[in-house]
C-alpha positions as CSV (number, residue, x, y, z in Angstrom):
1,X,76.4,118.1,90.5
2,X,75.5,114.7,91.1
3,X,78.3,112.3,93.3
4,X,77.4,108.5,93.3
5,X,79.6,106.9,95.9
6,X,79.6,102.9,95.9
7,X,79.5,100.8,99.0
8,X,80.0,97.0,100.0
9,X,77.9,96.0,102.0
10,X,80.4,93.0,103.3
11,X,82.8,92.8,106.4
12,X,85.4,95.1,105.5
13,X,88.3,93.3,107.2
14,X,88.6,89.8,108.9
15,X,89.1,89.3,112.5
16,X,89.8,87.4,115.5
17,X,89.8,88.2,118.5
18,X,91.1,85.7,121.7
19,X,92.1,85.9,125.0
20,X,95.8,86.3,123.6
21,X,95.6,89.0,120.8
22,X,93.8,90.6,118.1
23,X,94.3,89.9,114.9
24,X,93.1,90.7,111.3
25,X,93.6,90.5,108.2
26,X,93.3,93.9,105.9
27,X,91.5,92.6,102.7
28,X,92.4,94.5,99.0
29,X,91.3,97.6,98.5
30,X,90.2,96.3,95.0
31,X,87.3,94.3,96.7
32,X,85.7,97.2,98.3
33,X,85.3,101.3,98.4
34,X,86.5,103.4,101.0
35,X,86.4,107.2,101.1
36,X,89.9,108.0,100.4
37,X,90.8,104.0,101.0
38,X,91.6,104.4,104.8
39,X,90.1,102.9,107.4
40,X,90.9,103.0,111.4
41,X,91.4,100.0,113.8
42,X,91.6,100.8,117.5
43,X,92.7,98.3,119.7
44,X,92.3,98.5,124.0
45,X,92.6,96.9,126.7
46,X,93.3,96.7,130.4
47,X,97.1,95.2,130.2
48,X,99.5,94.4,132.9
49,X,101.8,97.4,134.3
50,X,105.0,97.8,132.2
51,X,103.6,96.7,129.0
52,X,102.7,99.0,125.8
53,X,100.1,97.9,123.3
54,X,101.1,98.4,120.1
55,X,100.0,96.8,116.2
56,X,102.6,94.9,114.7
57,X,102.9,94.0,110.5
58,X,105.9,92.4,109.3
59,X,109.0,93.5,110.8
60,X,107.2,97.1,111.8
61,X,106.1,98.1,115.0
62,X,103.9,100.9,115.8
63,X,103.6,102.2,119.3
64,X,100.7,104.9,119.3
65,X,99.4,104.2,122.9
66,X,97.5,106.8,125.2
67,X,96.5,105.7,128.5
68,X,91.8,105.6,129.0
69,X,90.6,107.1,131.9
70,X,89.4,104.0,133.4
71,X,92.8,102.5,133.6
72,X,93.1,100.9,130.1
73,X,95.7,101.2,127.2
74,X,94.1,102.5,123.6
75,X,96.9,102.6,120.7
76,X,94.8,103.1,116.8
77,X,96.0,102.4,113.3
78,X,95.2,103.6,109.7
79,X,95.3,101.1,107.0
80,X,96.1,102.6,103.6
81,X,96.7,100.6,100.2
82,X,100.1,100.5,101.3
83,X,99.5,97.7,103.6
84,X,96.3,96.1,101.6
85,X,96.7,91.7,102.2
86,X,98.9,92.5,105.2
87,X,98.1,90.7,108.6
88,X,98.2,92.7,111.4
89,X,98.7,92.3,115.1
90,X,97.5,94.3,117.9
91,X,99.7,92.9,121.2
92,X,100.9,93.6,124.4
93,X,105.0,94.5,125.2
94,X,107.8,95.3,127.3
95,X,110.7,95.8,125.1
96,X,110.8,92.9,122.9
97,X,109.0,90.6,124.9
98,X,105.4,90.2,123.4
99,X,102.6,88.7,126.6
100,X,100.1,86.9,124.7
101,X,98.5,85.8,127.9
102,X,96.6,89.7,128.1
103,X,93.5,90.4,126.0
104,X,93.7,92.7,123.2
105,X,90.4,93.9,121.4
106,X,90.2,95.5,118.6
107,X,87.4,98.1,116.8
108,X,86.9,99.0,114.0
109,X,86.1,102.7,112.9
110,X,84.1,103.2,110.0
111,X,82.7,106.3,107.9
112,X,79.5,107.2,109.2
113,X,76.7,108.8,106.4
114,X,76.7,112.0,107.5
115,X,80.8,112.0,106.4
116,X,79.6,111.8,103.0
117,X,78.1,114.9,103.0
């Protein structure tokens, strides 16, 4: 059986990231292949006490956050077609209070070859 698979070999998703937040952009799936059109963001940092980081899009919040060993704050997000166009914030919080004065970085996890197999 013979399996093709078709890759872009572009930036998958536009970001920026500054001393305040991280921020990107997820681009239409219709511009680019994924294996089963998901892809992973991460987003850490070190962040004042009190605060949880957590990706924001559109009126939704999503609080994932485990605390690193080092000290750090690590929340992760998977983009689906659902959200395709969407921009999405990864940001520091207490309650509704949003600090844009701590760093946020965010990573992005793609499929390595060896998932292909």
């Amino acid at each position: 059986m013979m399996v093709s698979f078709l890759f872009a070999a572009t930036i998958l998703c536009q970001f920026l990231v500054s001393p305040s937040a991280g921020v990107f952009t997820i681009v239409p799936v219709t511009q680019y292949v994924y294996v089963n059109d998901t892809v992973t963001f991460e987003c850490a940092g070190f962040i004042g006490t009190g605060f949880t980081l957590s990706f924001f899009y559109g009126t939704n919040v999503m609080e994932n956050e485990t605390d690193l060993p080092n000290g750090g704050k690590r929340t992760t997000f998977t983009a689906t077609s659902e959200v395709n166009g969407t921009d999405i914030f990864c940001l520091p919080r207490m309650g509704i209070m949003i600090n844009t004065s701590e760093a946020a970085y965010i990573y992005i996890q793609g499929i390595t070859i060896f998932d292909l197999f």
